[in-house]
BALO-413590 format. One record per residue (C-alpha): residue in three letters; x, y, z; residue number from 1. Coordinates in steps of 0.02 Angstrom, whole numbers, plus 50000, padded with zeros to 5 digits. Layout:
<recs>
+------+-------+-------+-------+-----+
: type :    c1 :    c2 :    c3 : seq :
+------+-------+-------+-------+-----+
:  ala :     X :     Y :     Z : NUM :
...
+------+-------+-------+-------+-----+
</recs>
This chain:
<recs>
+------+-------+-------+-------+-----+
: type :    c1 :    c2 :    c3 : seq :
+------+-------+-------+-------+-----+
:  unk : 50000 : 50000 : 50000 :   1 :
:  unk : 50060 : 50174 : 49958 :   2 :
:  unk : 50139 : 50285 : 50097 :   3 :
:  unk : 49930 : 50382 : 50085 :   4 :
:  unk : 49851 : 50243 : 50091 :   5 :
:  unk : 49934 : 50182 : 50245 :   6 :
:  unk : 49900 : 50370 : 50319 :   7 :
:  unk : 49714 : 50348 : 50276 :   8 :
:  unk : 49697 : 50166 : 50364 :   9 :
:  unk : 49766 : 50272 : 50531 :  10 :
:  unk : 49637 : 50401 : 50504 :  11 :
:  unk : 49487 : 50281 : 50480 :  12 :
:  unk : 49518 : 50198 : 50630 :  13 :
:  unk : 49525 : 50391 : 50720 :  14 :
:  unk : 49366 : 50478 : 50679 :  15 :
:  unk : 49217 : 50487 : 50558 :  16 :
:  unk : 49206 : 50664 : 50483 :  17 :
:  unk : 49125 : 50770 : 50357 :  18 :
:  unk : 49187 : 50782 : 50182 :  19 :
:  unk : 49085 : 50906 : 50079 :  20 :
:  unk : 49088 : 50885 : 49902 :  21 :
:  unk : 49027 : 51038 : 49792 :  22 :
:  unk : 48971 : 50986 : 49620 :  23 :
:  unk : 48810 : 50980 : 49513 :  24 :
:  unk : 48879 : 50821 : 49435 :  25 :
:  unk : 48778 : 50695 : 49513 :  26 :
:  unk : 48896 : 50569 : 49419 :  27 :
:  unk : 49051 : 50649 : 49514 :  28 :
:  unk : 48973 : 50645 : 49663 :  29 :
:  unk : 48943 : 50449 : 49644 :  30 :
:  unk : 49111 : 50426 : 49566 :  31 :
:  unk : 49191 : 50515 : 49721 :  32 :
:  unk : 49073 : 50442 : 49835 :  33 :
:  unk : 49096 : 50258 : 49788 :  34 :
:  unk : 49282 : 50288 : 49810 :  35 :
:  unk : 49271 : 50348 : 50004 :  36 :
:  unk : 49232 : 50232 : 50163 :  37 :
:  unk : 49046 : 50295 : 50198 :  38 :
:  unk : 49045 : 50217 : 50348 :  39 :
:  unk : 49211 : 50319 : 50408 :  40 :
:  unk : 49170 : 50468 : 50321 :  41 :
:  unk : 48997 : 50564 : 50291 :  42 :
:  unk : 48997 : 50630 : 50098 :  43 :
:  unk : 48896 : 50762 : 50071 :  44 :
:  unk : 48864 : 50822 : 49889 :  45 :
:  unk : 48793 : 50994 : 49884 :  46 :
:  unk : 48756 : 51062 : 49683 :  47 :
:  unk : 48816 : 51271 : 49722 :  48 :
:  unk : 48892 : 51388 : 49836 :  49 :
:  unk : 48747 : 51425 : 49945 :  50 :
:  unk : 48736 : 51227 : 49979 :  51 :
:  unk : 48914 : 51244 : 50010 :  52 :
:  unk : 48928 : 51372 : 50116 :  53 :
:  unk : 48771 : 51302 : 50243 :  54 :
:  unk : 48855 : 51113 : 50238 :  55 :
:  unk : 49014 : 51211 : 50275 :  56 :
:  unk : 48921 : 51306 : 50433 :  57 :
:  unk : 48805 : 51151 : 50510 :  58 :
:  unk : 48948 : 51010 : 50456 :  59 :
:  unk : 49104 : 51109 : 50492 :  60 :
:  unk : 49206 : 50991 : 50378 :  61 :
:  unk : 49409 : 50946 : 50378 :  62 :
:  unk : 49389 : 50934 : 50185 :  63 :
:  unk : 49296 : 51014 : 50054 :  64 :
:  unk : 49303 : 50969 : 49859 :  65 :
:  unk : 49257 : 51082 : 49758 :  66 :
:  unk : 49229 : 51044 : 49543 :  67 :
:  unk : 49283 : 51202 : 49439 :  68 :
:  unk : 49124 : 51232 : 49357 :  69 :
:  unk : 48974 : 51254 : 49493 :  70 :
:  unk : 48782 : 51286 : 49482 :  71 :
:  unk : 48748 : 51470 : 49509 :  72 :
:  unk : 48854 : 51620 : 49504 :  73 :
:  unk : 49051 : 51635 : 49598 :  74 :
:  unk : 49138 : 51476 : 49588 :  75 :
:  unk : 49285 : 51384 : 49685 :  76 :
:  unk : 49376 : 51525 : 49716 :  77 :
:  unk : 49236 : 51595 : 49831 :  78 :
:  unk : 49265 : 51435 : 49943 :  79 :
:  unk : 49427 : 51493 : 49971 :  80 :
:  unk : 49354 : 51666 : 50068 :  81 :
:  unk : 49247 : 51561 : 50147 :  82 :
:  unk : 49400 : 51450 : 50206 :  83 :
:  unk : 49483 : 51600 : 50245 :  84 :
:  unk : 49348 : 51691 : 50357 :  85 :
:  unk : 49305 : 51506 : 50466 :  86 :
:  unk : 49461 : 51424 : 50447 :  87 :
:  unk : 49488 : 51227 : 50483 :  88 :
:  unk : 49443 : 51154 : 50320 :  89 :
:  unk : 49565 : 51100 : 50156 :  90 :
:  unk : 49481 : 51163 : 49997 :  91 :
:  unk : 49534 : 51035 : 49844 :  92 :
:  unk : 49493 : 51089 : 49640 :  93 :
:  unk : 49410 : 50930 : 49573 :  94 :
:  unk : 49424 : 50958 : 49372 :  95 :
:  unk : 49410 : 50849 : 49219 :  96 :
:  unk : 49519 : 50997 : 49126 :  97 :
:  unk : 49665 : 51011 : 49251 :  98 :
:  unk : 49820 : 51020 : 49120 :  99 :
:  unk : 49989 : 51083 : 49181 : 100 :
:  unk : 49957 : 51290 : 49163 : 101 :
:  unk : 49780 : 51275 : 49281 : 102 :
:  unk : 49866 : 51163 : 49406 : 103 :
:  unk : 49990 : 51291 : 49476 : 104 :
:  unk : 49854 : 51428 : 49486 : 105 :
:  unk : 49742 : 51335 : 49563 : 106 :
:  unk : 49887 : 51306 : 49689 : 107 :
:  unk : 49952 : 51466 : 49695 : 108 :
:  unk : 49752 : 51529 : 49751 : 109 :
:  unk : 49762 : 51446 : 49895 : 110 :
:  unk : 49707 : 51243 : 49827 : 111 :
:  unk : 49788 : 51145 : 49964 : 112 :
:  unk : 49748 : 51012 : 49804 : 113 :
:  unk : 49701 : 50975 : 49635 : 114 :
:  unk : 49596 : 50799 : 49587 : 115 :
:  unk : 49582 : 50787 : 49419 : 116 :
:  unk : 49445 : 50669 : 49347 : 117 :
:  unk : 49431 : 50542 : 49349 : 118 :
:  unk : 49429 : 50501 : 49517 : 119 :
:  unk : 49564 : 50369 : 49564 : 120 :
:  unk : 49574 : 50310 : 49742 : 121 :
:  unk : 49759 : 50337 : 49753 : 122 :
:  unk : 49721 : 50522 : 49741 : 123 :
:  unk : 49569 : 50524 : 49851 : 124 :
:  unk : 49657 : 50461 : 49978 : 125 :
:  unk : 49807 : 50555 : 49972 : 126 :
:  unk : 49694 : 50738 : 49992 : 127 :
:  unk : 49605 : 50645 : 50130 : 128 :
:  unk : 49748 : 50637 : 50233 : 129 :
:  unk : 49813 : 50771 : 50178 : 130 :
:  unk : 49660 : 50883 : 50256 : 131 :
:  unk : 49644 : 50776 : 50414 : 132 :
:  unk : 49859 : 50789 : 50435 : 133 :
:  unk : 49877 : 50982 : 50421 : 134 :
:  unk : 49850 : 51056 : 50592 : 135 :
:  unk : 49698 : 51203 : 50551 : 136 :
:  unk : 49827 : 51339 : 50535 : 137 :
:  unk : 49900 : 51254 : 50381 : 138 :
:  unk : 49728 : 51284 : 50309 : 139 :
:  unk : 49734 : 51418 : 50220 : 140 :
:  unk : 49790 : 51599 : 50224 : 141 :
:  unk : 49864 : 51642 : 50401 : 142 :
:  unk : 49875 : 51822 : 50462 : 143 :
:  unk : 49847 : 51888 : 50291 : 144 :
:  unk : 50018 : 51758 : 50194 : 145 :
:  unk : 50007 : 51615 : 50113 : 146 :
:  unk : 50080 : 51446 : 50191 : 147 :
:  unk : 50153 : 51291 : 50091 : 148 :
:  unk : 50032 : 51197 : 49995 : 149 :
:  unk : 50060 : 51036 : 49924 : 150 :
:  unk : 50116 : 50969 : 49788 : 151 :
:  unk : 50008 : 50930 : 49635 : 152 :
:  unk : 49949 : 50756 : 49610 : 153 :
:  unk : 50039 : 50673 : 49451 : 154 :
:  unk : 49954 : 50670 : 49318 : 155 :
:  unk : 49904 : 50495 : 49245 : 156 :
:  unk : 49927 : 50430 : 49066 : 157 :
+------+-------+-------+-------+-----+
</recs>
């Protein structure tokens, strides 16, 4: 088992936590879904930002995944004020379109991760621990700089 997956066995036996995944792709939502332990983790898909930001409030999650291209108006980049303001949660860029020249902006903006579709467990894993490893002020912006994020997931032939 990879060096994640061996991090994500320790952190199902830990806790059960909220994961909220933002997408109006009810297929990425299974896809994703299907690939986490529902019985460690509670998925819950919300289809735009006002979804997002409520599941955010009542779940208070360690990770949120966020597709590119949301129902309504803003997009993922608003998660990352929201992140900012109530900090404690990762925000990951799930996108089907995530070539080399995206994935550094979307890391530079404050991703702590891109997932690019589709969905393979090795990367699902890997920003799972990643969220539930970072202390909370890792999260995000701190005090107005940004911290270290990591490092793009390779991309897969």
């Amino acid at each position: 088992m990879t060096q994640a997956g061996d991090g994500y066995l320790k952190l199902l036996e830990a806790e059960r936590a909220a994961i909220v995944f933002v997408s109006a792709s009810a297929g990425d939502a299974r896809a994703f879904r299907e690939l986490v332990d529902g019985n460690r983790w509670l998925v819950v898909n919300v289809p735009d930002l006002i979804g997002a930001r409520a599941a955010i409030d009542k779940l208070h999650p360690r990770l949120v995944v966020c597709d590119t291209r949301i129902e309504g108006q803003g997009s993922w980049r608003d998660l990352l004020r929201e992140r900012d303001a109530r900090p404690g949660f990762a925000l990951v860029v799930a996108s089907r379109h995530a070539d080399a020249a995206l994935w550094p902006e979307f890391l530079n903006l404050g991703a702590a991760d891109v997932l690019e579709k589709p969905f393979a467990i090795e990367d699902v894993e890997r920003v799972i621990v990643l969220a539930f490893q970072r202390a909370p002020e890792e999260r995000g912006v701190v005090a107005g700089e940004s911290v270290p994020h990591a490092a793009p997931c390779s991309r897969r032939g």
